[in-house]
C-alpha positions in Angstrom: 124.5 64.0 62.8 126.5 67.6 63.7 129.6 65.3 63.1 128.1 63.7 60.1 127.4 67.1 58.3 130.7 68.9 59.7 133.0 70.0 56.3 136.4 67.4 56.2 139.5 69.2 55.3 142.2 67.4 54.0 145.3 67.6 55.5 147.1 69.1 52.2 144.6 71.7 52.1 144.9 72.9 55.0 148.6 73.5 54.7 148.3 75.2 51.4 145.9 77.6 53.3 148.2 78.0 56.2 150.7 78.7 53.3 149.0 81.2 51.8 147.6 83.4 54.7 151.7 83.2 55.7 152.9 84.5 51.9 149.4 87.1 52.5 151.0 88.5 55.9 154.8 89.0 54.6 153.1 91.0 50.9 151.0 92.9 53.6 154.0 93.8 55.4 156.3 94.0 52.7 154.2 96.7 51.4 153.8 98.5 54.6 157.7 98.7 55.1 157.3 99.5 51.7 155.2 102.6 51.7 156.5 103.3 55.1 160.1 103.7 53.5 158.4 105.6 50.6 156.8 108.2 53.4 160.6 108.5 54.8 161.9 109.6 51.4 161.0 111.4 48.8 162.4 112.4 45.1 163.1 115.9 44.1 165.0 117.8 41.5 168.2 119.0 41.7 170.6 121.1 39.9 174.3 120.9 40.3 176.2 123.4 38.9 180.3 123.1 38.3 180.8 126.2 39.7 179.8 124.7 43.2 183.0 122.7 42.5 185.8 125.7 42.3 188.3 124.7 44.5 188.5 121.3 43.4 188.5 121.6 39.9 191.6 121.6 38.2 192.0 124.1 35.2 194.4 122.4 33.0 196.7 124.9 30.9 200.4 125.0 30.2 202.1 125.6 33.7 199.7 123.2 35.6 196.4 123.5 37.2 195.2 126.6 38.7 191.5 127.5 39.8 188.4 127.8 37.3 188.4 131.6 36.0 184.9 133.1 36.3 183.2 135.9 34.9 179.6 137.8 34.8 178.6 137.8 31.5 175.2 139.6 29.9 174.4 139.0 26.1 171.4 141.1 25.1 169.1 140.7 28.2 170.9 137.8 29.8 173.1 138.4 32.3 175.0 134.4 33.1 177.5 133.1 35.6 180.2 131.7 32.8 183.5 130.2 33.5 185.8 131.1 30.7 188.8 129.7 28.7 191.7 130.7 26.6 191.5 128.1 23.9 193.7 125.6 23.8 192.8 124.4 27.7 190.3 122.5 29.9 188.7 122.2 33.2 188.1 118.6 34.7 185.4 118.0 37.2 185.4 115.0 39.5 182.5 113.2 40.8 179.7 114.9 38.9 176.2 113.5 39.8 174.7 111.2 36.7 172.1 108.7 36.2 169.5 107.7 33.5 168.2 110.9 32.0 170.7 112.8 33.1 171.8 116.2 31.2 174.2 119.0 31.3 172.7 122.5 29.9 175.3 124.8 29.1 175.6 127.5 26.8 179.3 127.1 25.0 180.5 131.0 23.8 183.1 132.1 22.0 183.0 135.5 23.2 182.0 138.5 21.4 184.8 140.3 21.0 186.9 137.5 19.1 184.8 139.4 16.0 187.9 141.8 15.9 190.7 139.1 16.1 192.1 137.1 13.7 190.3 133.9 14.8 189.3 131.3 12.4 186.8 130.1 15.4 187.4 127.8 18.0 185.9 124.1 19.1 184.0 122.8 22.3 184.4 119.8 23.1 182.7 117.9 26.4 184.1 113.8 27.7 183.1 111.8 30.8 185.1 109.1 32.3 184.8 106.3 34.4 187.1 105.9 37.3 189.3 103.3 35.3 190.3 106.4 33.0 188.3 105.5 29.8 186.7 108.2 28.7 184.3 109.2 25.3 183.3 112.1 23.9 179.6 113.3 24.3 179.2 116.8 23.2 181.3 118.5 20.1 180.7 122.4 18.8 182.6 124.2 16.3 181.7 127.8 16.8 182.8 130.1 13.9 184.4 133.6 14.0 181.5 135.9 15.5 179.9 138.3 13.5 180.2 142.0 14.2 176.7 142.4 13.2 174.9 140.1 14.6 173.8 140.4 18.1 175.3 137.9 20.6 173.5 135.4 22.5 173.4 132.3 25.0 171.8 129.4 23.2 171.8 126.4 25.7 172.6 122.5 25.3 171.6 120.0 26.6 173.8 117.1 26.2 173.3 113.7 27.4 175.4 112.3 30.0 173.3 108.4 29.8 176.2 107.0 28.8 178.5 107.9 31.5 179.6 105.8 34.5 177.3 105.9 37.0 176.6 106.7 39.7 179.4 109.6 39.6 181.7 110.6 36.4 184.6 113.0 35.9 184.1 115.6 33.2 186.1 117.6 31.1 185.0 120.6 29.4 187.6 121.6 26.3 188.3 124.1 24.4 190.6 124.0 21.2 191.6 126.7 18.7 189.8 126.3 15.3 191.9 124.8 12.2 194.2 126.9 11.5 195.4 127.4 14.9 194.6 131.2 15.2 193.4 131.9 18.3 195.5 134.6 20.4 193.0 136.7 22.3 190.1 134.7 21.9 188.1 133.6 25.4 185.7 130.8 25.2 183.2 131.0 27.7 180.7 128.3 29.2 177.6 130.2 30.4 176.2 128.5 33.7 176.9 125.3 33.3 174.9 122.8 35.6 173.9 119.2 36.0 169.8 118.5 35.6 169.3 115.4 37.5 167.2 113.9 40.1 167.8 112.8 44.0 166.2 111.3 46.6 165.9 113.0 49.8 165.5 111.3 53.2 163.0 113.3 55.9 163.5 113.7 59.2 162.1 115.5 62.3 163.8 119.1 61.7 163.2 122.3 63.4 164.9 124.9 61.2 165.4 128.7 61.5 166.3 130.5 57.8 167.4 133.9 58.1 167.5 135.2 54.1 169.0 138.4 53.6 168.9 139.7 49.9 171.1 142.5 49.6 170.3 145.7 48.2 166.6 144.8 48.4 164.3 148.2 48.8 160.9 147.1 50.3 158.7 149.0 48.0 159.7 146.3 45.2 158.0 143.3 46.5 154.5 142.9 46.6 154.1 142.7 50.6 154.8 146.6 50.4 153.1 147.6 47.4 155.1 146.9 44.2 153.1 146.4 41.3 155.7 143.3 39.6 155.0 140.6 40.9 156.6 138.7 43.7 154.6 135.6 44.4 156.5 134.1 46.6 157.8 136.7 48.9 153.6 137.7 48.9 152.7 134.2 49.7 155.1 134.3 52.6 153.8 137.3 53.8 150.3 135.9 53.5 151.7 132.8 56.2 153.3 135.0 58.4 154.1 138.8 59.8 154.8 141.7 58.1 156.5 144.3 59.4 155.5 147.9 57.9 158.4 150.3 59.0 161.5 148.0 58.8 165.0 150.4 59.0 168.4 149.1 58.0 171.0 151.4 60.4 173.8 151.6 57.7 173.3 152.0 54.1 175.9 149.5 53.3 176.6 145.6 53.8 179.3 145.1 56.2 177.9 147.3 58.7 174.3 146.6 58.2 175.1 142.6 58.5 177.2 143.2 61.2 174.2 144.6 63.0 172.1 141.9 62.1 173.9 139.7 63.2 175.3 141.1 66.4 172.1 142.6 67.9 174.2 146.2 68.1 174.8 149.5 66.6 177.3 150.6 62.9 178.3 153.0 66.4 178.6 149.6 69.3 180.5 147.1 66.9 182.3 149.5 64.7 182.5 147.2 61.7 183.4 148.9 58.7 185.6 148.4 55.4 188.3 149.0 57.5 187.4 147.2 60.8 185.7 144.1 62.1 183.9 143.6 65.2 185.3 142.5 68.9 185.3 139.1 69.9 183.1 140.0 72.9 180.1 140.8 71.2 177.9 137.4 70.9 176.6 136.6 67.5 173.7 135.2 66.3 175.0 132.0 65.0 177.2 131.4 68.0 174.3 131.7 69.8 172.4 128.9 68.2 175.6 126.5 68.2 176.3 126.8 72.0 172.7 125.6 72.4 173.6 122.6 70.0 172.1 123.2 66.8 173.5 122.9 63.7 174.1 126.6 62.2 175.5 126.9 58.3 176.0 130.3 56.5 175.9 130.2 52.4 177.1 133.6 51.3 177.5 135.4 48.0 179.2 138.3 48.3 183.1 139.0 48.5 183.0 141.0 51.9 180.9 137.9 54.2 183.5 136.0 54.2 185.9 137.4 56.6 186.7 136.1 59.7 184.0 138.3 62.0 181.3 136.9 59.6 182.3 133.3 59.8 182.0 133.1 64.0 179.7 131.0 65.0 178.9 128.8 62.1 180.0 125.2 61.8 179.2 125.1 58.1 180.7 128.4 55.8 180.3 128.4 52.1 181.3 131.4 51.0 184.1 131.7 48.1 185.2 135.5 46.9 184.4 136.0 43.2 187.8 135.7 40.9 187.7 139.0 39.7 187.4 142.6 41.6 183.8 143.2 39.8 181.0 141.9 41.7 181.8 138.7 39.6 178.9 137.1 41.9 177.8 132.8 41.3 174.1 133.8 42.1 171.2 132.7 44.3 170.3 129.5 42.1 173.7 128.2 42.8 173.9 129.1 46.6 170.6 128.0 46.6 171.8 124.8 45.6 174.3 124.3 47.9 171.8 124.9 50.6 169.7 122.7 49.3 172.1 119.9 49.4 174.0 120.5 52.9 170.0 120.6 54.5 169.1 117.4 52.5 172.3 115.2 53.4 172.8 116.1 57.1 171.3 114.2 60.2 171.0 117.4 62.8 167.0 117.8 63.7 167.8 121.1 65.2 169.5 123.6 62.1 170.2 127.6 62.0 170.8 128.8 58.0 172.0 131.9 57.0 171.5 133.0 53.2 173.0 136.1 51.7 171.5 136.6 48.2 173.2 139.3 46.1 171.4 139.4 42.9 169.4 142.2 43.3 172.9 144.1 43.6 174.4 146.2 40.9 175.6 145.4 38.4 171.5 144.8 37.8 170.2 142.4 35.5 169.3 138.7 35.1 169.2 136.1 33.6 166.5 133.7 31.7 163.6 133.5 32.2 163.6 136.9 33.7 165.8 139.1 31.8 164.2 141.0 29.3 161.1 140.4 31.1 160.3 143.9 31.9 163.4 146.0 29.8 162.2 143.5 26.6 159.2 146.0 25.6 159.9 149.1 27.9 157.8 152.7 27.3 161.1 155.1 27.9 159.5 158.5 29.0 160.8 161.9 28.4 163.6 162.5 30.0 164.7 159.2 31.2 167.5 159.5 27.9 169.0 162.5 29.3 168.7 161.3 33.3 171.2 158.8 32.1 173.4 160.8 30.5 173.6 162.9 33.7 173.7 159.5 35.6 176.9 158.7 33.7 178.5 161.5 34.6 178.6 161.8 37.9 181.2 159.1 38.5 180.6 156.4 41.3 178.8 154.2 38.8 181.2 152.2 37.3 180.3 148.9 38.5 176.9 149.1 36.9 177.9 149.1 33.8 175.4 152.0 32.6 176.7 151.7 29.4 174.0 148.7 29.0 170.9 150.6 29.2 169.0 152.5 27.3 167.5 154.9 29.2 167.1 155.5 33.5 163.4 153.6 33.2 165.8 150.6 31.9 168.0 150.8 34.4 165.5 150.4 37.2 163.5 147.6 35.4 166.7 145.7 35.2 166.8 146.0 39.0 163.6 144.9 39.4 164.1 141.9 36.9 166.9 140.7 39.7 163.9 141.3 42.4 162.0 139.0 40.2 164.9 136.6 40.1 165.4 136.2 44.0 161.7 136.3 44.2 161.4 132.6 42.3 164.8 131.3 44.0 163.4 132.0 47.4 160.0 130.1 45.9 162.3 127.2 44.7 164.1 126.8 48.2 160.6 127.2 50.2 158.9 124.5 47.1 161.8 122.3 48.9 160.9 122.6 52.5 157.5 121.7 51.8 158.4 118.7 50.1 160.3 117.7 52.5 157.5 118.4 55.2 160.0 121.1 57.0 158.0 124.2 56.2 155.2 124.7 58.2 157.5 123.9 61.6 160.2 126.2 60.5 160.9 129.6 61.6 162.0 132.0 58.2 163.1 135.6 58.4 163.1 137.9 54.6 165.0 141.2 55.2 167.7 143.2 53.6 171.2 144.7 54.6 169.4 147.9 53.3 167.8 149.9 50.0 168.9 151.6 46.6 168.6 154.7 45.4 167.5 155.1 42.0 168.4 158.6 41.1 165.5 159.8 43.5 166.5 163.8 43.9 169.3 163.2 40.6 172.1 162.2 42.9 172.8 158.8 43.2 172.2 155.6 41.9 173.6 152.6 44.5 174.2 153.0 48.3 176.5 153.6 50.8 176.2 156.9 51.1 173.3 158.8 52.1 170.5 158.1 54.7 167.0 158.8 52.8 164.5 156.4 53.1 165.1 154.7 49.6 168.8 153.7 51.0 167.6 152.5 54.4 163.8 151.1 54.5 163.8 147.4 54.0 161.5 144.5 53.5 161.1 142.6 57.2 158.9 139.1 56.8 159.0 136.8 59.6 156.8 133.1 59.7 156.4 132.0 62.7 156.4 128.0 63.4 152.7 126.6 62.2 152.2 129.4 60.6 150.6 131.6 63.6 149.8 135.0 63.4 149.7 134.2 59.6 148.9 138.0 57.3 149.3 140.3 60.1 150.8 143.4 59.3 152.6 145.6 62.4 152.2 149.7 62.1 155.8 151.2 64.5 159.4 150.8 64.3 161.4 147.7 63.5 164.8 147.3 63.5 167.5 144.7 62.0 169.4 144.6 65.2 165.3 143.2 66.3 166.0 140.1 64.3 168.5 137.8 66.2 166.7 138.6 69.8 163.5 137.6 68.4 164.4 134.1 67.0 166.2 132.8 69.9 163.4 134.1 72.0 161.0 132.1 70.0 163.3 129.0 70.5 163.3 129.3 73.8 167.3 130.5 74.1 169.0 133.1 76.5 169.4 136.3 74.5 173.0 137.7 75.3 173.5 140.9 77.6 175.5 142.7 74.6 172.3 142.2 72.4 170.8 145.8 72.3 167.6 144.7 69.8 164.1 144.2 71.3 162.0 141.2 70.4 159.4 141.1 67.7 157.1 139.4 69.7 155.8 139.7 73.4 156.1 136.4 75.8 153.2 135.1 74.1 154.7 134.6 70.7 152.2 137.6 69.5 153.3 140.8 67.5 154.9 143.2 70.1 153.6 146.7 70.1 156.5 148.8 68.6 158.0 151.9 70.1 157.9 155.4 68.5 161.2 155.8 68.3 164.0 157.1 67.8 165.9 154.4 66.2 169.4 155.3 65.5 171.9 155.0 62.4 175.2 156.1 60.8 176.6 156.5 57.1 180.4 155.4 58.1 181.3 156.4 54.7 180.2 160.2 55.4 179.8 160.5 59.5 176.5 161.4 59.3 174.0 159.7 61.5 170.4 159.4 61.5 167.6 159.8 64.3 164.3 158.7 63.5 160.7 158.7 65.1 157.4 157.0 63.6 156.8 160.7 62.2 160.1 162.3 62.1 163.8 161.8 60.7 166.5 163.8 61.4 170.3 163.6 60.1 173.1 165.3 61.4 175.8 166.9 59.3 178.2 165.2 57.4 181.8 164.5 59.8 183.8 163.7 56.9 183.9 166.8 54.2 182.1 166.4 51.0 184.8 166.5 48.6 187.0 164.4 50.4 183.9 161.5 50.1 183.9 162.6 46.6 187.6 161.7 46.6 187.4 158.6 47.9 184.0 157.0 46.4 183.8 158.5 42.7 185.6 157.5 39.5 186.2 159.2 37.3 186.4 162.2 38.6 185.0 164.3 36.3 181.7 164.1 37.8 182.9 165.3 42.1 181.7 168.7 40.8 178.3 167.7 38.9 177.7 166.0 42.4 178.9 168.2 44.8 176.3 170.9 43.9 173.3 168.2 44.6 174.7 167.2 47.5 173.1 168.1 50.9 175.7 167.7 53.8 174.3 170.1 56.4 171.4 168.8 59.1 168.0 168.1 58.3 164.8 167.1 59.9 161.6 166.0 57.8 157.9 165.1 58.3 157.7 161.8 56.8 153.9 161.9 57.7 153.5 164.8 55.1 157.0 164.5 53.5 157.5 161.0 52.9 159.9 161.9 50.0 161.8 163.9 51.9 161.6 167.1 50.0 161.2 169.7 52.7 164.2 170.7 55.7 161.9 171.3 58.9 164.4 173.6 60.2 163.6 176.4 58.2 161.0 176.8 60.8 161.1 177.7 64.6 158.7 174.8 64.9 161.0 172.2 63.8 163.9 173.7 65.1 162.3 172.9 68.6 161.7 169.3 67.2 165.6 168.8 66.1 166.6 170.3 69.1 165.2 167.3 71.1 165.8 164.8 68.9 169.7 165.8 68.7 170.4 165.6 72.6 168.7 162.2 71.8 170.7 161.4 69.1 174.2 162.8 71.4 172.8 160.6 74.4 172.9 157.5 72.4 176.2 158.2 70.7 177.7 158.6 73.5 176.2 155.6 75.1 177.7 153.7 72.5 181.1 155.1 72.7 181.0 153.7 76.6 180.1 150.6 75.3 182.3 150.2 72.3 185.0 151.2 74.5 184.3 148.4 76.9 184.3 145.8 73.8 187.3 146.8 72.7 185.9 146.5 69.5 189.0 146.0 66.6 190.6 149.3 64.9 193.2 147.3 62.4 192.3 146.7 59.4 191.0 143.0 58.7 190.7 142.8 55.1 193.2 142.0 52.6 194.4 144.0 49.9 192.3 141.6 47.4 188.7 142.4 49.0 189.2 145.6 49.5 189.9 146.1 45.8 186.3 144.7 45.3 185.0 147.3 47.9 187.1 149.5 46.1 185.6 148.3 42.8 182.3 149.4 44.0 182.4 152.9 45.2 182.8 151.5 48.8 186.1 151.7 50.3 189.4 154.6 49.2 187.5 154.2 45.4 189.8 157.8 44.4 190.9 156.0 41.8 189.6 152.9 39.2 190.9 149.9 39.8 194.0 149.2 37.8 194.0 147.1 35.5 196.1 144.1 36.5 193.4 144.2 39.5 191.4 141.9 37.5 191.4 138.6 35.6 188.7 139.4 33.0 188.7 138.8 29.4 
């Protein structure tokens, strides 16, 4: 009966169920490769901009092809990255990123000052082209003869590129003269123009360290020390990881600040300077990480990083000094960029990143959607009219441009507008390790090269000068791998020379004899208790040097006499006088307990003579200490920079600035 009752399956049947549990198995498996591959992979946007592409562009003009011509450019609020024509000529761009939905944004310019020519307007004119040659036009602008009276501004395009060969074209931006032909003295400019696409980025297992130093960054403008404009994601980094209080830069200026950082030594042990570079003997950071085996890459923005003593160590150096003498910087969204890009197509699972930002530098501003955002609507307070005026003439400024503002309160909300700027590309660059699942394992280091005074005491508006706490406290954010010790803020001392001992302890690597810093963290990867002090600096621009405690700060007397500084770092000179009488070039020792703005010279007393007394044999003992060991590194005394970078230190008040620039020195409209 059991057999009599059992279910008969045909033969065919059971083949087509055979069949289809087999086609079941391969869609389940197809789809698990699938998502799988999915999980490996991810899409993202990208920007790419053509001035990433300088040095192999061609500009195409009578006489042949020479390299794009590049210029800071503000209109109203909006300070851009342009490249810039004389009409009739073109640049061509190969292998430019494109798929469906594509766009270039660019904001084509004839430039103000064609109003007072006899221009009859000029023409913009954008083709692609596929690698057999054929190309079409896709974007065509006749601009007309500016008008004096109406105020100048970018307006962007965004022009489709869908029709282009894909996956890559070649593009040519053009500019012709207008129909009659009359264009002598016109400059047609081509404000940041950049590529809006889409990529797809593959993950992979990466430990990464990112060191990001923003130059000229005081710490009292981001949220994590108190500002009251926003910084959202600097504070959000500071909420995942460790705050240091009482961070001190021990140079106001970049090449020896930078060459501290990254050296783990004194301005008075590696000797760097405008005129110098560092010995060979003295380890770096980055050399460091790349005799270990990682990766290490440096992406640089400033005319003065990319020397030879800056470039030791890393295996990837983008770094390209600006065209013109002028601070003619690309910007953090276009380094960014290229970080963004070297990190996403390279294998290495171990990586060391080093990103100068210079935006917050003078000359200040920014550009959309943060300039105007603070200078747009600005209360200008009594007196702040006339502090400019006595800002203007004291000479040393020229690189700011002062003639921009409006008032001193303008002036320092156009600094903070840059602050606001770096603030979202730092957010944009972190947004892009968390999509890629890199963030929370990575090690990330915020600091600064040093401050900016900002007329505090009327003397100065810049750095590289003076030693007050404005020109040397600076922002020091460290998150630690999975986040630990995330919002904990550290009272006592830090230093930069602190930075590059701490994150090769954390990874485990040898720190170098010649490293003089002290880690940031104890053997357990917690916040190290900081010493009182003193931690040492120099001005090399002046000779004076700087002793400082957790309570007090003492700075020698000036080596080098005050008017020969005013010789060599103002221009005009019609201000060295003005100046002269604010300046304080004699020793000084302050309470910055009860005197944090520095206001009062202890030494007046018998008291605080007694307490600069000690700290001066302190400050002796370590100079002379680092005389032995400079001495022992042999550390350079030629001069290392060419005549072309050091008329951009020259440019800005840094290096023999006695007189301006000349003006052959630069390539500006």
């Amino acid at each position: 009966m059991r057999e009599a009752c059992r279910t008969r399956v045909p033969p065919w049947r059971r083949s087509r169920i055979a069949s289809f549990l087999a086609l079941t198995a391969i869609a389940g498996l197809a789809a698990t490769v699938w998502v799988r591959t999915r999980e490996r992979s991810f899409d993202t946007s990208a920007v790419y901009h053509l001035a990433l592409r300088d040095r192999d562009a061609q500009r195409i003009e009578t006489g042949g092809a020479q390299r794009l011509a590049t210029h800071s450019v503000e209109l109203g609020f909006d300070r851009r990255f342009a490249l810039y024509q004389h009409p009739p000529s073109s640049y061509r761009f190969a292998d430019v990123p494109v798929s469906e939905g594509v766009v270039l944004r660019v904001a084509p310019l004839l430039a103000p000052e064609a109003s007072r020519t006899s221009t009859d307007g000029a023409v913009f004119e954008i083709r692609c082209a596929d690698p057999a040659g054929h190309d079409r036009q896709v974007f065509r602008m006749e601009a007309a003869k500016p008008d004096p009276g109406e105020p100048p501004r970018w307006d962007d395009r965004d022009v489709s590129l869908a029709g282009c060969s894909q996956p890559t074209t070649s593009l040519e931006l053009r500019t012709a003269c207008g129909p009659n032909r009359h264009c002598d003295g016109d400059w047609a400019f081509w404000g940041d123009p950049r590529i809006l696409y889409r990529r797809t980025v593959s993950r992979r297992p990466l430990a990464l360290v990112l060191l990001i130093s923003v130059d000229t960054l005081r710490a009292d403008r981001i949220e994590p020390y108190g500002s009251l404009r926003p910084t959202p994601h600097l504070q959000a980094l500071a909420r995942d990881g460790i705050v240091f209080e009482t961070a001190r830069s021990p140079s106001p200026w970049t090449i020896p600040s930078h060459a501290s950082l990254l050296t783990s030594t004194s301005p008075l042990v590696h000797g760097a300077t405008g005129q110098t570079t560092w010995s060979s003997d003295l380890s770096t950071l980055a050399e460091r990480f790349s005799d270990q085996g990682w990766s290490s890459a440096a992406f640089v923005d400033s005319p003065w990083l990319v020397t030879s003593g800056f470039r030791r160590g890393f295996q990837h150096f983008h770094g390209t000094p600006p065209a013109t003498p002028n601070l003619d910087r690309r910007g953090a969204s276009i380094t960014q960029e290229h970080l963004r890009e070297w990190l996403a197509s390279g294998s290495a699972q171990r990586v060391f990143v080093f990103w100068h930002i210079m935006d917050v530098h003078g000359p200040y501003g920014s550009s959309a959607p943060f300039a105007g955002r603070y200078r747009q609507d600005l209360a200008i307070s009594s007196g702040s009219v006339q502090r400019l005026s006595t800002l203007r003439s004291l000479g040393v400024h020229d690189y700011l441009e002062l003639d921009r503002f409006r008032s001193l309160e303008d002036l320092v909300a156009a600094y903070e507008e840059g602050v606001a700027s770096v603030d979202a590309a730092i957010g944009d660059l972190l947004g892009f390790l968390k999509q890629a699942g890199w963030y929370d394992e990575a090690l990330i280091v915020v600091t600064s090269d040093h401050g900016e005074r900002l007329f505090e005491r009327g003397i100065q508006v810049g750095h590289g000068l003076f030693l007050s706490e404005p020109d040397i406290a600076i922002p020091l954010l460290v998150k630690l791998p999975r986040n630990r010790h995330a919002g904990t803020r550290v009272e006592g001392l830090a230093e930069l020379i602190d930075v590059a001992p701490t994150v090769l302890a954390i990874h485990g690597i040898p720190v170098p004899d010649s490293f003089e810093g002290r880690p940031l963290l104890d053997r357990d990867r917690r916040p190290a208790a900081r010493p009182e002090g003193p931690i040492f600096g120099t001005s090399s621009n002046t000779g004076a040097m700087f002793a400082r405690t957790t309570r007090y700060k003492y700075i020698s007397p000036w080596r080098i006499p005050p008017r020969t500084v005013t010789e060599r770092h103002l221009f005009p000179k019609t201000g060295a006088e003005a100046m002269l009488e604010r300046i304080d070039p004699e020793e000084r020792l302050f309470d910055l307990t009860a005197d944090p703005g520095e206001r009062d010279n202890l030494l007046r007393s018998e008291a605080g003579r007694r307490v600069a007394s000690r700290i001066r044999n302190e400050l002796a003992a370590e100079e002379a200490r680092a005389e032995r060991l400079r001495a022992s590194h042999r550390a350079a005394a030629a001069e290392s920079f060419d005549e072309e970078t050091r008329a951009r230190l020259r440019a800005l008040g840094y290096l023999d600035a006695g007189s301006p620039p000349k003006a052959g020195d630069s390539t500006a409209p």
